[in-house]
MARDO-53050 format. One line per 10 residues: number of its first residue (from 0); their letters; for each residue y negated, z negated, x of C-alpha. Coordinates in nm, 2 decimals, padded with zeros to 4 digits, always signed. Layout:
<recs>
NUM) A) Y Z X  ...
</recs>
This chain:
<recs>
0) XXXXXXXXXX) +01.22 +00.74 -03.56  +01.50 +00.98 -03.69  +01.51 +01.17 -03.37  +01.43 +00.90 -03.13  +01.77 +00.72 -03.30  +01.97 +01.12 -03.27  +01.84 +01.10 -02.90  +01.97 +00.73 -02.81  +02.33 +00.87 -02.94  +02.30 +01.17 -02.76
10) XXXXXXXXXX) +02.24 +00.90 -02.43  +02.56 +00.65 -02.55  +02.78 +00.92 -02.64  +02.86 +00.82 -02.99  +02.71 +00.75 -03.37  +02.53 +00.40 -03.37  +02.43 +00.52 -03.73  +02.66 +00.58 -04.05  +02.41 +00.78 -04.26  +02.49 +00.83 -04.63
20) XXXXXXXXXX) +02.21 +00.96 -04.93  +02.22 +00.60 -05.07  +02.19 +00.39 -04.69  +02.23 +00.38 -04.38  +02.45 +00.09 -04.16  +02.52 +00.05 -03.80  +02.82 +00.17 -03.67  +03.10 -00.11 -03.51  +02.93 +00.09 -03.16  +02.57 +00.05 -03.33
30) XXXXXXXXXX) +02.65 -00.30 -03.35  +02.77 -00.40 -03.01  +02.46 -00.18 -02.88  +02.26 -00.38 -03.11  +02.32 -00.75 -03.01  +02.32 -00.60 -02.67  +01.96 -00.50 -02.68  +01.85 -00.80 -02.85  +01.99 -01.02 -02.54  +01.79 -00.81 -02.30
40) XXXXXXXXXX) +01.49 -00.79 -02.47  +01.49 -01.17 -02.50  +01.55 -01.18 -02.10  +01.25 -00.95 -02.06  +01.03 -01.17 -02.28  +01.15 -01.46 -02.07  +01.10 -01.29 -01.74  +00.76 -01.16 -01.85  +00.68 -01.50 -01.93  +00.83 -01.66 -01.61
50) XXXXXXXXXX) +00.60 -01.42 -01.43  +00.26 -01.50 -01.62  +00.35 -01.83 -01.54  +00.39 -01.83 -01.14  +00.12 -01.57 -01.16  -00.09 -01.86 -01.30  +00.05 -02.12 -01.06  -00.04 -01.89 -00.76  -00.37 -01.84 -00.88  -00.45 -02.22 -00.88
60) XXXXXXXXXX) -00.33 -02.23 -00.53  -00.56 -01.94 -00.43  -00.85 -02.14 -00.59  -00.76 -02.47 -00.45  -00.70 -02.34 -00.08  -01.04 -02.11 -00.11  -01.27 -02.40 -00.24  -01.26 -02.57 +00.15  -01.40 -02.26 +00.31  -01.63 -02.18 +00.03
70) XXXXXXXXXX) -01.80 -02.52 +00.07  -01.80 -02.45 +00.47  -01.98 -02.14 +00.37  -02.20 -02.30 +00.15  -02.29 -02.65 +00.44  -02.29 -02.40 +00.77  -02.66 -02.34 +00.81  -02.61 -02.09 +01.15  -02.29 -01.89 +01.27  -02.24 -02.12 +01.54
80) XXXXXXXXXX) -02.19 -02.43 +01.28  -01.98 -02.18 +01.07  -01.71 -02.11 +01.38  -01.74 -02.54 +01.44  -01.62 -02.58 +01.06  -01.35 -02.32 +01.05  -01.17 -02.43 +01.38  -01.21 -02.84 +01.23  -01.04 -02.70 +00.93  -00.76 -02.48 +01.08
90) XXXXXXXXXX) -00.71 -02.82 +01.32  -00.54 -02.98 +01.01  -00.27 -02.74 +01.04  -00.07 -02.78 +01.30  +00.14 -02.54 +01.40  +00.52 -02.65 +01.38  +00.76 -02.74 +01.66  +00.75 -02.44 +01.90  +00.65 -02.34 +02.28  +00.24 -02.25 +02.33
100) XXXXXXXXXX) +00.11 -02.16 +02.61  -00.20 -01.96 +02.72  -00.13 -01.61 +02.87  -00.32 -01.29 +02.96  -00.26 -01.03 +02.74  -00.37 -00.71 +02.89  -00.69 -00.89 +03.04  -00.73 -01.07 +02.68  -00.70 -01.40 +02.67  -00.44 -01.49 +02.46
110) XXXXXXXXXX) -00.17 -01.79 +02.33  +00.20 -01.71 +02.32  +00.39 -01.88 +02.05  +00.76 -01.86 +02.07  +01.08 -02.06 +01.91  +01.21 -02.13 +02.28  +01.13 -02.00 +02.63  +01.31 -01.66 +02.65  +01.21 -01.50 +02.36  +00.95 -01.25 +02.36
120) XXXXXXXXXX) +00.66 -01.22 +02.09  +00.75 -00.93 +01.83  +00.40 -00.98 +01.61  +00.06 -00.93 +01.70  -00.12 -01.21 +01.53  -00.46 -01.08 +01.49  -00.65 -01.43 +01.34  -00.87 -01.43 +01.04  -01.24 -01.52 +01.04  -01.43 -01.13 +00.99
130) XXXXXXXXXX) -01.46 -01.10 +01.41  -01.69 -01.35 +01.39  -01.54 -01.67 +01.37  -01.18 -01.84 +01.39  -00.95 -01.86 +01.72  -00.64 -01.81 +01.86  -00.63 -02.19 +01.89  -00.74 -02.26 +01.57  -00.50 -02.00 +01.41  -00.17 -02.19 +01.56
140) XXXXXXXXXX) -00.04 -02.33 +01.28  -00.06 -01.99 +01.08  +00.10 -01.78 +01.38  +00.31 -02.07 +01.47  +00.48 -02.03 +01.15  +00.57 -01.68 +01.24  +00.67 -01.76 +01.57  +00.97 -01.97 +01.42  +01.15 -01.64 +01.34  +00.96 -01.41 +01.62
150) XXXXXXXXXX) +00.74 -01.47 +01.89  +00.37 -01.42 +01.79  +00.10 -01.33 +02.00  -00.25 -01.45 +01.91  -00.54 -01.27 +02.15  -00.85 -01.46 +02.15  -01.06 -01.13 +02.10  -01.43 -01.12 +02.15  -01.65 -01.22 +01.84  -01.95 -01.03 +01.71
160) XXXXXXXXXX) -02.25 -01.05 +01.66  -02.30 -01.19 +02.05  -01.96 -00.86 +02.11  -01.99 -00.57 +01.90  -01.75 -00.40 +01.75  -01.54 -00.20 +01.88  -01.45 -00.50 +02.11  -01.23 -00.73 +01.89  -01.05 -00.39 +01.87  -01.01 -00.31 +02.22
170) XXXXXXXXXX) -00.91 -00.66 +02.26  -00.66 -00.64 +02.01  -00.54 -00.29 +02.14  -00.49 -00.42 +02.50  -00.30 -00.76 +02.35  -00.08 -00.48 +02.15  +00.02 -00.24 +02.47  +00.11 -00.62 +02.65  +00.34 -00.72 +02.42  +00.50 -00.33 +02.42
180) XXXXXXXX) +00.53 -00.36 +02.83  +00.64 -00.72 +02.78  +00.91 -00.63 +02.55  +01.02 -00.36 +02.76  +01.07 -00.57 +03.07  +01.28 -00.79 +02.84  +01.06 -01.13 +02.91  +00.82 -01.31 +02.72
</recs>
């Protein structure tokens, strides 16, 4: 402890110590150091704390949000029925007020949504669901969200099983080089 107190006053630039062979005291710069440390170890606590907290909050979200798709999981008897429940769940999310409109994306069918008719989309929106289930219709109201602050591009890539992979990637790659050319030209 000796040394790790000699190498704090090597770091300040002064004695926080007055050492005598009956005590030892804190120095007037020992003391301001002090009450110093105290304060910010008490904002640490309360940030560490503050943290556990939202970390705890978030979690319950997570679980609340999942336990709709995990009973779709558990009630879809057949892939089909599956990609029927996803796109009736994403349907209660509508995607906010912005310009949709179907366009071809490199020979992929895809939706454009941007915050007004000049803008171009910037993101490449590929929608969730494995490659096997989920749309670029059903995923509006996630990529519409985007699209508020930059135009998104959702490509309605080709599922497996009945598409194998690598086509959802092609698809995705061609929707990709479009929005590059489209951004180029300067439209959207």
């Amino acid at each position: 402890m000796s040394r790790q107190i000699r190498t704090l006053e090597r770091l300040v630039g002064c004695d926080l110590l007055r050492r005598s062979t009956h005590r030892v005291e804190l120095t007037l710069a020992g003391d301001a150091l002090l009450d110093r440390a105290r304060q910010l170890l008490s904002d640490v606590d309360d940030a560490v704390q503050a943290t556990r907290s939202v970390g705890g909050e978030l979690a319950g979200r997570i679980s609340r949000l999942i336990e709709p798709v995990a009973e779709i999981m558990d009630a879809a008897e057949s892939l089909p029925e599956l990609r029927q429940a996803f796109e009736a769940l994403h349907a209660e999310f509508p995607p906010p007020e912005i310009e949709v409109r179907p366009v071809n994306a490199g020979g992929v069918p895809s939706l454009l949504l941007v915050p007004g008719p000049q803008c171009p989309a910037t993101v490449l929106y590929l929608h969730g669901g494995g490659y096997v289930s989920g749309s670029a219709f059903g995923f509006r109201g996630l990529a519409g969200a985007l699209a508020v602050a930059a135009g998104s591009l959702v490509p309605e890539y080709r599922l497996a099983p009945e598409h194998p992979f690598p086509a959802a990637l092609e698809d995705s790659l061609c929707a990709y080089r479009w929005i590059g050319r489209i951004s180029d030209l300067g439209a959207g």
